[in-house]
N, C-alpha and C positions, 0 to 999 in steps of 0.2 A: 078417409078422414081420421083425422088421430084422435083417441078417446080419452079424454083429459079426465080426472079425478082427481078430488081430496088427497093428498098426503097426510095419512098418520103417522102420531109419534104413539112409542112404546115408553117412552121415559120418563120419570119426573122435571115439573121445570127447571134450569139451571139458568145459571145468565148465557150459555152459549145456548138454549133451547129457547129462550125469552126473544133474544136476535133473530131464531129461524121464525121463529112462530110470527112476529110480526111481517116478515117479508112471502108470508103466504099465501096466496090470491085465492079465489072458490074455485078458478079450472088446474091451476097448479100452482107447484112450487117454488117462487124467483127469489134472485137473489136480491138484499140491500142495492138500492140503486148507487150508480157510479158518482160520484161528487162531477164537479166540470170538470179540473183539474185532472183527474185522473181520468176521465171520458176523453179530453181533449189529448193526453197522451196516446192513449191506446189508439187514437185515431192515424195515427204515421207510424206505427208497428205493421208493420210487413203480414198482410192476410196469410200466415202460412199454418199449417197445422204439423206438428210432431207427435209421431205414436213411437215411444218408449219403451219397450218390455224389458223387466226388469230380473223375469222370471218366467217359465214356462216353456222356453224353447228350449231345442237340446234336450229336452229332461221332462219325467213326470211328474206334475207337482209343481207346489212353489209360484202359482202364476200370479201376477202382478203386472198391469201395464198402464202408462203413463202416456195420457193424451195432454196435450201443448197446444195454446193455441192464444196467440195475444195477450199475455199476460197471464193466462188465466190456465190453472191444470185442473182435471177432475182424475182418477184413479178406478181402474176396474179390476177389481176382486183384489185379495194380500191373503194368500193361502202359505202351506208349510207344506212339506213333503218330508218322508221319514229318511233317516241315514241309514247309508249303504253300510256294507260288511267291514270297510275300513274307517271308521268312525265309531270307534268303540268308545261305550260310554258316553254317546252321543242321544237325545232326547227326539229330536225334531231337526231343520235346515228352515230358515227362512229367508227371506233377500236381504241384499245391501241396501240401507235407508239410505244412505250417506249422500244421493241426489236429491232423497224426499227431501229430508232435514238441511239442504242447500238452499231449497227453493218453499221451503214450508210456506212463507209469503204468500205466495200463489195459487194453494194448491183450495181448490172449492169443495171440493167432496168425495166419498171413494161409493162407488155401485160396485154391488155383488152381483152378478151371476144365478147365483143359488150355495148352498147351505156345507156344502163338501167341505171337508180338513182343507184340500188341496185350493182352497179359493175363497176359506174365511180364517184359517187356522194362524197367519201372521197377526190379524188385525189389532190383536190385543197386546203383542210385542209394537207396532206401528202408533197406537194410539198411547203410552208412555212418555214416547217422545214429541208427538205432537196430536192437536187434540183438534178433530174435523169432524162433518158430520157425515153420517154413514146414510145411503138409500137401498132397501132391498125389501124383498117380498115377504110376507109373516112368518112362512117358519123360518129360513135363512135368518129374521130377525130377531126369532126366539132363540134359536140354535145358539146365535151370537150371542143375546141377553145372557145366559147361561154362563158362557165361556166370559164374557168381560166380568159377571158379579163371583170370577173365582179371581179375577184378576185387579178386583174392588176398582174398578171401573164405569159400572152402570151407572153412576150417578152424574158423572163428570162429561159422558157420554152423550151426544145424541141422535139416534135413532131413528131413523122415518121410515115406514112401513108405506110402502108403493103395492098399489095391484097391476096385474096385466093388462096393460091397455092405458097407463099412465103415463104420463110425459112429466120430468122434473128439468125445471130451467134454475142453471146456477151461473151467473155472469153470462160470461161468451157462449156457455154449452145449453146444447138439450142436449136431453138425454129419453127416450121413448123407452116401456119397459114392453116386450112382445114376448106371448105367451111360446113356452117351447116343451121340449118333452126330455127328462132325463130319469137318470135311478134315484132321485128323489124329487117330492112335490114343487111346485113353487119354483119352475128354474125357467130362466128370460132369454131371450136373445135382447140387445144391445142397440136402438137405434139413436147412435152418435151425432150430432149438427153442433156446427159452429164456422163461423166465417173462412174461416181456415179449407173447410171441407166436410164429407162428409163419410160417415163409418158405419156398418153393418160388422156387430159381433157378434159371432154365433152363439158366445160362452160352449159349453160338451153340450151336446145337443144329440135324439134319436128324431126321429120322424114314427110315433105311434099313435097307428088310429084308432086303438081299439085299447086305452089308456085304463088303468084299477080306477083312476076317477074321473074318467068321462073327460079329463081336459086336453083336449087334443091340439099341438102344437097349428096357432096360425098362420097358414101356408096362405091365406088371403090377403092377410095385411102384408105377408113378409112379401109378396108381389106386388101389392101396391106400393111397396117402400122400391123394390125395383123399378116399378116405373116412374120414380120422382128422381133417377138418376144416382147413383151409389158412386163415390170415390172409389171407395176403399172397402173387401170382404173380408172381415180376418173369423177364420173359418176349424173350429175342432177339426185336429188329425189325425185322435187316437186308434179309432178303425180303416183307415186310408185306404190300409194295407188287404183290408177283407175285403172280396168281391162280394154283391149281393146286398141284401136288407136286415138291418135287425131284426131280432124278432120282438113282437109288444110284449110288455109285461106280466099281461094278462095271462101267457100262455104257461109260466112257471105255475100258478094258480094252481092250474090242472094239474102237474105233475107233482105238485104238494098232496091233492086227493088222492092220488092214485099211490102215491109212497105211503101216505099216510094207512090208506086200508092195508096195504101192503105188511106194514110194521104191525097189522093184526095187535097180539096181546105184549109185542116188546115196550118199551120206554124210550120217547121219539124223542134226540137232541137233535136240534138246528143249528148251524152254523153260519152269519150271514152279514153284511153290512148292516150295520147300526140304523146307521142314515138312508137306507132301501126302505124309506116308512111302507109303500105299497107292498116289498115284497114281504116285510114282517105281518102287515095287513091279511098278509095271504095265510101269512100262517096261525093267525086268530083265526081267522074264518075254518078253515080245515080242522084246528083242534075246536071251533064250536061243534061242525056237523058230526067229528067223529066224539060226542060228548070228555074231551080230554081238559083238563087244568093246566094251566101255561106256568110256570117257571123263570123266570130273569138273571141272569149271571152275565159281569162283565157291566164295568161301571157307564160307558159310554152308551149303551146298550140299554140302561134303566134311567140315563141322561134322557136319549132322545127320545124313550118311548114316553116319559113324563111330557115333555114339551108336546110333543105330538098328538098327545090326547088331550091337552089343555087348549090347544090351540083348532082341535076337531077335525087333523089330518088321520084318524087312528078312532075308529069306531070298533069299541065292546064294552060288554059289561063287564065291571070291577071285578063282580063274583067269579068271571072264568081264574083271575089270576090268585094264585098261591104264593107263600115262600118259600126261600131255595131248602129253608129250611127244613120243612115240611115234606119236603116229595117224599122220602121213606117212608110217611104216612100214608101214600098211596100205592095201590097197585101197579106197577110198569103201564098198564094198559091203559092209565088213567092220567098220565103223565104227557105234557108236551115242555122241555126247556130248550129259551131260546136264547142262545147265547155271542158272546162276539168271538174275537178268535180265528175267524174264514180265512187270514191271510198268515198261519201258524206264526203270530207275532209274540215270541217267549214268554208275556205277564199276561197275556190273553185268556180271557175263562179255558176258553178248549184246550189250550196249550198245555195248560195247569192241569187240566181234567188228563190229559194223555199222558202225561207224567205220573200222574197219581199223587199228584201237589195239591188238588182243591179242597180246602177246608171243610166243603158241605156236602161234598158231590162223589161218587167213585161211578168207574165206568167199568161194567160187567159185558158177559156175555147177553144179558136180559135188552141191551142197549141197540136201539138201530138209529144213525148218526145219519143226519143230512147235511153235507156242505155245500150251500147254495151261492159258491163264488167261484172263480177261476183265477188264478193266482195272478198278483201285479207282480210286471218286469223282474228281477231280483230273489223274490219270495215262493220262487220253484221249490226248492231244496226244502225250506221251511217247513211248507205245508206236507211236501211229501213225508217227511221226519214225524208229525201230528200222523197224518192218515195209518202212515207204519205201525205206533204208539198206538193209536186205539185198535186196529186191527189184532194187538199183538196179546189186548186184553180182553178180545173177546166179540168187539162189538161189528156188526155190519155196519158195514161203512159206504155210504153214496156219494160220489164227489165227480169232480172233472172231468165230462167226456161221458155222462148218463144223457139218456134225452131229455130234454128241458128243464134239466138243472137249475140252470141260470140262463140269462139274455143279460148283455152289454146296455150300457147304458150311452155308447156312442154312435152315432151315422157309420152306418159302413157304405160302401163306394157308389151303389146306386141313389141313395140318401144324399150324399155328398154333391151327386152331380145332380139332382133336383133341388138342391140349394146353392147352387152357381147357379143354372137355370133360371131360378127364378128373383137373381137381386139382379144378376148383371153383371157387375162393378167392374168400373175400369182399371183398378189393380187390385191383385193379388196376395195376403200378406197370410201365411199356413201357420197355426199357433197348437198348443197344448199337442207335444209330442215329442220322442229324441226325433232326431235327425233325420234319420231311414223311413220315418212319418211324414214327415213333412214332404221330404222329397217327393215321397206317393202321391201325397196330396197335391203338390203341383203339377205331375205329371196328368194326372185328374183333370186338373184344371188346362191344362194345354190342351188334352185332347177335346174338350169340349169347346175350342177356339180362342183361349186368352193366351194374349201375345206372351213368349216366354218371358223378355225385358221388364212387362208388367207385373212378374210375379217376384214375390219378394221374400227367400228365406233368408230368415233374420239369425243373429244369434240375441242374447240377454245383454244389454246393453247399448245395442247398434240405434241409430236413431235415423227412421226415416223422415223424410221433411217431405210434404203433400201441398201444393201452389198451384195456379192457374197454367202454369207454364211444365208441370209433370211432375213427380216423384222421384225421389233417390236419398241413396242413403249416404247422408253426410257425416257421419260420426260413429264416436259412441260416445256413453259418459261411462261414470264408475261404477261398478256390479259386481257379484258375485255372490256367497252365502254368510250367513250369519247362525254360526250351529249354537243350540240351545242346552244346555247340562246341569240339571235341576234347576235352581234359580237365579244362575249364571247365563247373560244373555253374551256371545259373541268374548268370553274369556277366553274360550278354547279356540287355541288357533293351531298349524299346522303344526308348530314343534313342540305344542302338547301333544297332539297327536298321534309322533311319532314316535314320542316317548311311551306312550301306553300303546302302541304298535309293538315295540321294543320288548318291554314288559309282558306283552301276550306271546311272543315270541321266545323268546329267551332267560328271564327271570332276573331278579335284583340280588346283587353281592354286594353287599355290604361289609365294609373296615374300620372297625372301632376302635382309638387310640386316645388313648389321654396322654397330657403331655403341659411340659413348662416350658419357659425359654430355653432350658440349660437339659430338659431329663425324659425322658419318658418314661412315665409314669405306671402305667399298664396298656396291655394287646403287641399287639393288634391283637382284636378278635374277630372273627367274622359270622357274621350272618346270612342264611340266602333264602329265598324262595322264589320257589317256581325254576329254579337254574338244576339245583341237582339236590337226591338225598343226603343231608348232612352228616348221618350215623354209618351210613355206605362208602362217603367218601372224604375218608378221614387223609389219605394220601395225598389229591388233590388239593384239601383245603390245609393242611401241613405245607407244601409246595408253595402256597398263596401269601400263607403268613411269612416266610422266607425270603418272598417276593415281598415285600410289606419292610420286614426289620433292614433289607438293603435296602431300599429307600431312605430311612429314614438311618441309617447311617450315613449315608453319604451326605447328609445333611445334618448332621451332629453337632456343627458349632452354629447352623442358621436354622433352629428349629424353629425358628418367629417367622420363618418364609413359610406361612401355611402354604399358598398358591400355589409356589413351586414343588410345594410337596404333594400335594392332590393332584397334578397335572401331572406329572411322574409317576405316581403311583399306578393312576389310572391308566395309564399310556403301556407300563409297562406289565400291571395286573392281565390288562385286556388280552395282553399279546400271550400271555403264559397260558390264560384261560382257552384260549384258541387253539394253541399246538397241544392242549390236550382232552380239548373237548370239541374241537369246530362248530362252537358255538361263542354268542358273542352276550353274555347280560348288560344287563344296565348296572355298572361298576358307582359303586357312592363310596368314596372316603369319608370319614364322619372323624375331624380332629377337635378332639375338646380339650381346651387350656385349661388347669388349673391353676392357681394361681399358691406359688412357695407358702409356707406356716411366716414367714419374717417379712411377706409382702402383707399379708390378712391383715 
């Protein structure tokens, strides 16, 4: 039986919270009923269902998918994902709205998953442009609360707060919330319904039985949803790839104790996901029994430990915690700071700390450092660059490849194949992973007897269509990313990019001329950086200006054709600069007109 509950809001009323609040029943949450008119139409709409992914496939991060179905869409999760090495001066990557905001009409609500960057970190660029109500589990909805009142949102916003074991109906959809188990609290699996069909999402998902807070993913309900008959599994495939089982939570705990006595009379820095509330849980605990003070550095870090002890995922007393400011005032041995930074991301507390950049902080020899992560895709290099850096100043360093470091926070393959097991489902659909994951993941899924035909790796975009008569993928719509650069959303496009590719590469040469219709006036003169030392190479930029005054001769009676003279200059700047540097800057002509004393 499905366990209906109360939907709470977190928000104040608005007239979009006044709308939900009346269409709210005591066992759940429905939507405004259908007028006829529009009942009567939906009735000759084709029972079909469309699942959408907008984000997620291919790539880590970024997930977003788009359930279809009679009129009516609801959305699961609008995460972000951080930019690669060549995305410089890049913030963030979020999806292509440009299907949302095609069909905004439509769309009835977006469900989270759980509380990760990677699956609530768009929402607040999403809700700008269109404004829906959001359903998810209390910290996921504090996490967000957080992130929209930076983005003066909260109020226009609303909010429902679902526990495990709740069903929200919005139009054509249910939507069931089942309990599950990941690297932070409060995370769901997905059980989808509507005429269309129906859907099992696993969102990232472990299987731990032995859980920091006793809430162990339901593997009872998740069998009884298998035996009501499952369409469609779409199924986490970030550990596909691993044989075996995760290990619980729990067991890093102990390996905190044991570091911790370990570090005896040094000064213990932690290093670790922000949003791991259980695993930072661990590390209160450790520095209570070994009588230590806790320390906070890293804004995202003093973010979610606030929310998480307001909301009662995060048990201690106030008095363990210190400021950063302060630790000098204590003994090394008295000391625990716990900071962000795990994935050597450059403005990161630790990163800052390994540099010798942190305002409050330096790292000695007195330091013994735990980094309780394993680096995502990309982020090898980085971290090892940190580890080298503190090692270099002193400090013992624990990281990657210690015993019980860290534990994943995803199914690895025996997990995986007891979650096939026990939905069923007659297609296949492998999400959250690149390519080479997913793949595994089907292969998973084949040898445990689903037909190859039925399983369905998708890309971002693709649109499969789910009817009485089978599956297949008929399309795609429009997708892609949308990169974030301070408070520029989607300015930065490819040949910006290229341009500061350019610039990091080879440097800026600059030609300053002033000039009339009839004279030039003064220069050229040049400027450069980042291209070559200026005081050094006085021969070269001699050579340049020369390159520079024929130009602009041979344009001597038509110095009002700026165009043709920047097009030329540059054309043939570029090419001098080449044969004597085999290197190529970013060339700017800078012509400024003055204007004659008898024009003024």
């Amino acid at each position: 039986m499905n366990e209906k509950k109360t939907v709470k809001k977190t928000t104040k009323s608005t007239k979009t919270t006044k709308t939900a609040s009346k269409s709210t029943s005591k066992d759940s949450l429905k939507a405004t009923p259908l007028t006829k008119k529009v009942a009567s139409k939906q009735r000759v709409l084709t029972q079909k269902l469309k699942i959408i992914p907008l984000g997620g496939l291919g790539e880590i991060g970024k997930n977003l998918t788009v359930f279809e179905c009679m009129g009516d869409i609801i959305l699961v999760d609008c995460g972000l994902k951080f930019p690669d090495e060549n995305m410089y001066g890049i913030d963030a990557v979020i999806p292509d709205f440009t299907y949302l905001l095609e069909n905004r009409h439509k769309i009835r609500g977006l469900f989270i998953t759980h509380g990760h960057e990677d699956h609530i970190g768009g929402i607040s660029y999403l809700l700008k442009q269109i404004n829906i109500p959001i359903y998810g589990t209390k910290l996921a909805m504090g996490l967000l609360n957080r992130k929209l009142s930076e983005h003066n949102l909260e109020k226009s916003t609303t909010l429902n707060i679902v526990k495990a074991g709740n069903t929200v109906n919005v139009r054509g959809f249910s939507v069931e919330f089942v309990q599950s188990n990941h690297s932070i609290p409060d995370s769901c699996c997905l059980y989808i319904k509507c005429k269309g069909g129906s859907v099992f999402h696993t969102g990232d998902f472990k299987m731990d039985y032995t859980p920091v807070d006793g809430q162990q993913i339901n593997l009872q309900r998740i069998a009884n949803i298998g035996a009501e008959g499952i369409d469609v599994l779409m199924a986490d495939s970030t550990n596909a790839e691993r044989p075996g089982q995760t290990k619980s939570e729990a067991s890093v705990g102990k390996t905190f104790m044991n570091l911790f006595r370990e570090a005896d009379k040094r000064r213990i820095i932690v290093a670790t996901f922000a949003t791991n509330v259980h695993r930072v849980q661990q590390v209160f605990d450790a520095a209570k029994k070994y009588k230590r003070k806790i320390a906070i550095s890293g804004r995202s870090m003093v973010n979610v430990i606030a929310v998480a002890k307001e909301l009662k995922y995060l048990k201690f007393n106030d008095n363990i915690l210190i400021d950063i400011n302060d630790v000098d005032n204590y003994k090394p041995s008295q000391v625990v700071l716990l900071t962000t930074g795990s994935q050597g991301e450059p403005m990161a507390a630790l990163s800052r700390m390994a540099k010798g950049e942190h305002r409050q902080f330096r790292v000695t020899n007195e330091d013994f450092v735990i980094i309780s992560a394993t680096p995502i895709p990309g982020n090898e290099k980085m971290v090892a660059e940190v580890i080298s850096s503190l090692i270099k100043l002193g400090a013992n360093v624990v990281y990657q490849g210690a015993e019980g470091i860290h534990v994943s926070g995803h199914a690895q393959i025996e997990e995986l194949k007891l979650m096939h097991s026990l939905v069923k489902a007659k297609y296949f659909m492998p999400v959250h992973g690149e390519f080479k994951m997913l793949a595994a993941h089907r292969d998973i899924a084949v040898e445990l007897g689903q037909k190859e035909e039925n399983v369905f790796i998708m890309e971002n975009g693709d649109v499969l269509e789910i009817n009485k008569s089978g599956a297949r993928i008929t399309g795609s719509v429009q997708h892609g990313i949308t990169m974030i650069d301070g408070l520029g959303i989607g300015d930065v496009g490819n040949i910006v990019l290229k341009d500061r590719k350019k610039l990091s590469e080879d440097g800026l040469f600059i030609v300053v001329i002033s000039l009339t219709k009839n004279n030039v006036v003064s220069g050229p003169d040049i400027v450069s950086r980042g291209f070559v030392y200026m005081r050094e190479s006085e021969e070269l930029l001699s050579g340049a200006k020369n390159i520079a005054r024929k130009v602009l001769s041979k344009y001597k009676n038509k110095l009002f054709d700026y165009n043709s003279i920047k097009t030329d200059m540059k054309y043939d700047l570029e090419k001098y600069l080449f044969e004597k540097t085999k290197r190529r800057p970013m060339i700017l002509p800078i012509l400024m007109y003055i204007k004659p004393e008898e024009e003024v």
